[in-house]
C-alpha positions as CSV (number, residue, x, y, z in Angstrom):
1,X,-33.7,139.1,-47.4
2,X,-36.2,140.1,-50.3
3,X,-38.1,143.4,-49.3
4,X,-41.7,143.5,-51.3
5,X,-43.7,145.9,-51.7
6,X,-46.5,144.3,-54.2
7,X,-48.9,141.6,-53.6
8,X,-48.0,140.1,-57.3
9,X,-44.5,140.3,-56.6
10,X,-45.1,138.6,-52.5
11,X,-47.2,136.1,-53.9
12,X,-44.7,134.8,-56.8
13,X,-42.1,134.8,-53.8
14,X,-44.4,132.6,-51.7
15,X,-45.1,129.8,-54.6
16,X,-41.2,129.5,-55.4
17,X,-40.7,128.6,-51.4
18,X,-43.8,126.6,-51.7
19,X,-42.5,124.8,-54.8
20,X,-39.1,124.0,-53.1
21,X,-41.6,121.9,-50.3
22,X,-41.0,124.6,-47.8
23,X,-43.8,125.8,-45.2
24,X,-44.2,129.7,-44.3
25,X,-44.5,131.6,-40.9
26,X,-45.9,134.9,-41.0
27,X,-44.9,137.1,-38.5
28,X,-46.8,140.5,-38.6
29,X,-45.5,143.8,-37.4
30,X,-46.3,147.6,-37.7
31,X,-42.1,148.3,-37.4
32,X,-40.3,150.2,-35.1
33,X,-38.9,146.8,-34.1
34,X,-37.5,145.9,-30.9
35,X,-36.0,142.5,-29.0
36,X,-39.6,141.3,-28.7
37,X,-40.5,141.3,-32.4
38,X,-37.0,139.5,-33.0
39,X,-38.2,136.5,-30.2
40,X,-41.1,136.4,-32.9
41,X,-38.6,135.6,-35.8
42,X,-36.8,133.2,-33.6
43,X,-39.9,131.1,-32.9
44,X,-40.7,130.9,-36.5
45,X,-37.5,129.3,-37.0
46,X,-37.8,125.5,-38.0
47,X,-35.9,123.4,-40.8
48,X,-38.0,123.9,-44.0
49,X,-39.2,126.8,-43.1
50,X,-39.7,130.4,-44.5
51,X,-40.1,133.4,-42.9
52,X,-42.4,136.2,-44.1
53,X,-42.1,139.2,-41.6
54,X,-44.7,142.4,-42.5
55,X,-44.7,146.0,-41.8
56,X,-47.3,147.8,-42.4
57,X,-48.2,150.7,-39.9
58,X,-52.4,149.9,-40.5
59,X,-54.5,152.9,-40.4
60,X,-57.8,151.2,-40.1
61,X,-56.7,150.3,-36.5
62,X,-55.8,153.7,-35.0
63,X,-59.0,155.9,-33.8
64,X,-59.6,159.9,-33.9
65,X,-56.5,161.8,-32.1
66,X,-54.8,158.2,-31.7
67,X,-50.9,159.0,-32.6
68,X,-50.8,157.5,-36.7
69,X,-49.0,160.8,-37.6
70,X,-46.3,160.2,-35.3
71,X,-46.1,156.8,-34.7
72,X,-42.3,155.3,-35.5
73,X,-41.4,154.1,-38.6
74,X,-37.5,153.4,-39.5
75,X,-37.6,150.6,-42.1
76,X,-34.2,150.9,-43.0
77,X,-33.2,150.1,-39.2
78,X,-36.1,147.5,-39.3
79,X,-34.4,145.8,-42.4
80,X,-31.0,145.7,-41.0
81,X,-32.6,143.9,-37.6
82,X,-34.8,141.8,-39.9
83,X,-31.5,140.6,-42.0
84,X,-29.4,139.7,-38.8
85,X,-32.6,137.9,-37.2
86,X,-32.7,135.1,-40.8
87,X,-35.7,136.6,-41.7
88,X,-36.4,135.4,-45.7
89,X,-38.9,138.2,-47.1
90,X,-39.8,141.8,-45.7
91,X,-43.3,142.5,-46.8
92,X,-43.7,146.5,-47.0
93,X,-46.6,147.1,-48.5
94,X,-48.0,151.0,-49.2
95,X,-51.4,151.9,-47.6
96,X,-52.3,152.1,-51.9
97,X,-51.4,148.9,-52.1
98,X,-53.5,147.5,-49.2
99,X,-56.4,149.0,-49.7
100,X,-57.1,150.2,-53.4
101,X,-59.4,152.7,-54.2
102,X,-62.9,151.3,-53.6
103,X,-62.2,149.5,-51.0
104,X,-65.2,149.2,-48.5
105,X,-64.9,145.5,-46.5
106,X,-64.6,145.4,-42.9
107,X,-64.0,142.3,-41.1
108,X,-65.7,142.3,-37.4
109,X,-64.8,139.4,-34.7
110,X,-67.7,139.6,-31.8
111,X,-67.6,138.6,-28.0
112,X,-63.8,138.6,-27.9
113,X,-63.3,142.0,-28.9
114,X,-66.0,143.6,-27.3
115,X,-64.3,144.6,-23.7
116,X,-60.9,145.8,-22.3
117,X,-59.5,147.6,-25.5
118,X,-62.2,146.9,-27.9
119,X,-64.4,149.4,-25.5
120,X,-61.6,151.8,-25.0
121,X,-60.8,151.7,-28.7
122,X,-63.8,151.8,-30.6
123,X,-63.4,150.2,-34.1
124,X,-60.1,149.1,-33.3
125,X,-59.9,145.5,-33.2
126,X,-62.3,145.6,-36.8
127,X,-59.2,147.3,-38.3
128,X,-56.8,144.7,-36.8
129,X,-59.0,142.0,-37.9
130,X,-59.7,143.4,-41.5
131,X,-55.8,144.1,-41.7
132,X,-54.3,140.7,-40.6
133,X,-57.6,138.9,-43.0
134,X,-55.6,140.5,-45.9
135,X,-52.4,139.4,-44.8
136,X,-53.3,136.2,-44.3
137,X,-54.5,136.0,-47.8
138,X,-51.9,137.5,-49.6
139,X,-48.9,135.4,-47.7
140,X,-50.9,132.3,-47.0
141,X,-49.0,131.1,-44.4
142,X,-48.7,127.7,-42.6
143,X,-48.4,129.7,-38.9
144,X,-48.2,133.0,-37.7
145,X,-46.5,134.5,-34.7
146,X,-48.2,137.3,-32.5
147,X,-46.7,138.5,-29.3
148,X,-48.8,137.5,-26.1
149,X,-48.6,141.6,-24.4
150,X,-51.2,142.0,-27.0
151,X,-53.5,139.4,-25.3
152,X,-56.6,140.4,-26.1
153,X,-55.6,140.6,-30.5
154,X,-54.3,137.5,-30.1
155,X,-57.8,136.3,-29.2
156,X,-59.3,138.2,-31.7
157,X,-56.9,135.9,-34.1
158,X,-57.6,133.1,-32.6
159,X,-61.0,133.7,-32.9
160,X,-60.8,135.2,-36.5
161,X,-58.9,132.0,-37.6
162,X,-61.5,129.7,-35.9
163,X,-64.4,131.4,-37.6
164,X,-62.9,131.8,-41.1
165,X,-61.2,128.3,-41.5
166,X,-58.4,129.6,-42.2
167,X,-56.4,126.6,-41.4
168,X,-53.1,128.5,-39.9
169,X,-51.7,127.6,-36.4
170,X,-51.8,130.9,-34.4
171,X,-48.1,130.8,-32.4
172,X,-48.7,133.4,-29.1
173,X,-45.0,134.4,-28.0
174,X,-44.7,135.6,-24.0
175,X,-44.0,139.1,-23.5
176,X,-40.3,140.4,-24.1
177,X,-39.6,142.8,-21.0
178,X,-36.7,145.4,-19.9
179,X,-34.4,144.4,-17.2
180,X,-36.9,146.1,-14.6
181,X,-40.0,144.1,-16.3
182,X,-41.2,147.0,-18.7
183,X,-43.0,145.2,-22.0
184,X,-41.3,145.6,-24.7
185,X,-43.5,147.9,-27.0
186,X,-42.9,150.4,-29.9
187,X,-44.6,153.2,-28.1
188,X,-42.1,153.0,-25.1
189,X,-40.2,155.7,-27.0
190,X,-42.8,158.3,-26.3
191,X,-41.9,157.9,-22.5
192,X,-39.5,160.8,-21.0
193,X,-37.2,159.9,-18.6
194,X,-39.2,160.5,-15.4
195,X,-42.0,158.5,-17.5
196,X,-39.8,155.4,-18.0
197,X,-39.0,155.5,-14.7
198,X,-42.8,155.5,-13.6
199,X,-43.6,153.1,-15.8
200,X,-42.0,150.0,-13.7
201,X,-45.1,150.6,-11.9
202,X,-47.8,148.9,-14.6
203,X,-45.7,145.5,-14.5
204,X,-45.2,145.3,-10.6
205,X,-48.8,146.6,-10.3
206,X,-50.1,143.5,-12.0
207,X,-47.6,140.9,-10.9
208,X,-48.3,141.6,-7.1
209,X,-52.1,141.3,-7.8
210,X,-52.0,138.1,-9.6
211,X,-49.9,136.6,-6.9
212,X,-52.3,137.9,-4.3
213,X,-55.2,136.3,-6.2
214,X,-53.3,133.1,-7.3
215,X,-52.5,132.7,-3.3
216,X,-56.4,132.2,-3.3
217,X,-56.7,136.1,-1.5
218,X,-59.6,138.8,-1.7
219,X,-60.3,139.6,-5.9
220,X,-61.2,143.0,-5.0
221,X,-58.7,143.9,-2.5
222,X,-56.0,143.2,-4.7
223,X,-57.8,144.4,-7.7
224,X,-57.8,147.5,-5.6
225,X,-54.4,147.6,-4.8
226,X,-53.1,147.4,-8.5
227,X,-55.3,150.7,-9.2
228,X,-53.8,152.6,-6.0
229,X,-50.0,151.6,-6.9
230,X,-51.0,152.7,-10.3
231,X,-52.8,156.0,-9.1
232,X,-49.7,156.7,-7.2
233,X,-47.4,156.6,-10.1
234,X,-49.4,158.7,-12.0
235,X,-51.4,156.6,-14.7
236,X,-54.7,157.7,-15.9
237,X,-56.2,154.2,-16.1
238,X,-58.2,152.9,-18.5
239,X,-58.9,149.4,-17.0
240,X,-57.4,146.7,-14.9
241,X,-59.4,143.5,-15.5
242,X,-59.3,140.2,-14.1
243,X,-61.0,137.7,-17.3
244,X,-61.0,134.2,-18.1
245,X,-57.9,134.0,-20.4
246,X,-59.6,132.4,-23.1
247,X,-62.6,134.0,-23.7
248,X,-61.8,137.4,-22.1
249,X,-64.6,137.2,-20.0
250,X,-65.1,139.3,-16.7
251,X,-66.2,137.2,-13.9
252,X,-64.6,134.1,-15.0
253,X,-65.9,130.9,-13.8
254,X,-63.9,128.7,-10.5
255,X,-61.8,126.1,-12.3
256,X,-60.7,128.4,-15.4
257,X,-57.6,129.8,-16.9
258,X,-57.0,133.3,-15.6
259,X,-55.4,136.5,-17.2
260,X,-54.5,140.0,-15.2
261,X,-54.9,142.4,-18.4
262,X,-54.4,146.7,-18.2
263,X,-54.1,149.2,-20.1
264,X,-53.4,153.1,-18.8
265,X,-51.5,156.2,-20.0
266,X,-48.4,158.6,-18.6
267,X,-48.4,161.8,-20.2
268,X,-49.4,160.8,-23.7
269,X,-48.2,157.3,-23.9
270,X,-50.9,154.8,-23.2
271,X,-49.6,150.9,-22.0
272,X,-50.1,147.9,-22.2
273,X,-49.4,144.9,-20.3
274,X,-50.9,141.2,-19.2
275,X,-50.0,138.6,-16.4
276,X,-51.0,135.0,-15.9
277,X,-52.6,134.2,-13.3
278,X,-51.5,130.9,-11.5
279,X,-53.5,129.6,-8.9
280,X,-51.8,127.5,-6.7
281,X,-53.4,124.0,-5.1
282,X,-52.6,122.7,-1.7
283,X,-52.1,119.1,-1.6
């Protein structure tokens, strides 16, 4: 695996793939890498094809008091996992290097990014968008690989790509879980040990409300129910939200696709998660 750390240099890499006939997958990442980033590299995997995998801890997508300072970052151990996974080129670029001196564009995707964790997170999801533009550019990939427990970027890049012709396929992988059906995230290494036990609660929270609503039961009963099991285990919420799962919309319409997102804190650790909704028919 080639580790790069300047656009001229990714960019020469890129053409000699592309000059062999092969296609690229980009498969973006801020580090600290876990099993679920891995099931990212594994999907890109196809004859022909070469894998570009980025790590780049983006400051234009963390807000005031967010945890930038001390969020993880272990590149060596994330190049050893990166080398075991087949992954062809570990893009590291500097914040110097991503944006120069001068640099003063911000890329803004509307509607999708407005609710959930676009209100929660002001500016957020511009940073995300601006950030994954430039990657975009610089690797030029064929498709790109983004985990589905960040549901609501993934329809900002959906959205993004749409908008901007881009031309990429946009690859969402399901969410990678613990044994006890934790998500997978970076940030789980904040929790203490009475937190990771707690934390079991945000998964089963969800799942039983999205059966309850897929068996055709009351919205707000068991939207209620997901914030008292929550409550009780100690989260400070900062939504539950049923939407329609491809425009993010509250208050979906009958007939559509439905996603079960939340997002609330223990202690100093703020989580994450998503569930499908499947409604089921009677014959």
């Amino acid at each position: 695996m080639q580790t790069i750390r300047q656009i001229a240099a990714l960019r020469d890499a890129v053409a000699a793939f592309r000059a062999a006939g092969e296609s690229i997958a980009l498969v973006p990442t801020m580090g600290a890498l876990h099993a679920g980033h891995i099931a990212l590299i594994e999907a890109a995997k196809r004859p022909g094809r070469r894998i570009v995998a980025s790590i780049f801890v983006n400051p234009r997508q963390f807000g005031a008091g967010e945890d930038l300072s001390r969020y993880p970052r272990r590149e060596g151990t994330d190049s050893q996992m990166l080398t075991r996974a087949g992954c062809d080129v570990l893009w590291a670029s500097t914040v110097e290097e991503m944006y120069p001196a001068g640099f003063a564009t911000n890329i803004s995707v509307s509607g999708v990014s407005d609710g959930l964790d676009g209100a929660a997170r002001p500016g957020h999801f511009d940073g995300v968008a601006t950030v994954v533009t430039k990657l975009f550019n610089q690797v030029r990939p064929d498709v790109a690989l983004f985990g589905e427990k960040d549901f609501q970027q993934l329809a900002v890049i959906r959205r993004l790509v749409a908008d901007l012709d881009f031309g990429i396929e946009i690859i969402g992988v399901p969410t990678q879980r613990e044994d006890d059906g934790l998500a997978l995230s970076s940030r789980n290494i904040y929790l203490d040990e009475a937190e990771r036990a707690r934390a079991v609660a945000l998964p089963r929270a969800l799942g039983i409300a999205a059966r309850e609503i897929g068996r055709g039961g009351d919205v707000a009963t068991a939207m209620a129910s997901a914030h008292d099991m929550l409550n009780a285990a100690g989260f400070a919420i900062d939504y539950v939200a049923l939407v329609d799962a491809e425009t993010l919309t509250e208050h979906p319409e009958p007939g559509r696709p439905l996603r079960l997102l939340a997002a609330a804190r223990l202690g100093t650790t703020r989580l994450i998660d998503n569930v499908a909704v499947e409604m089921q028919t009677t014959a």
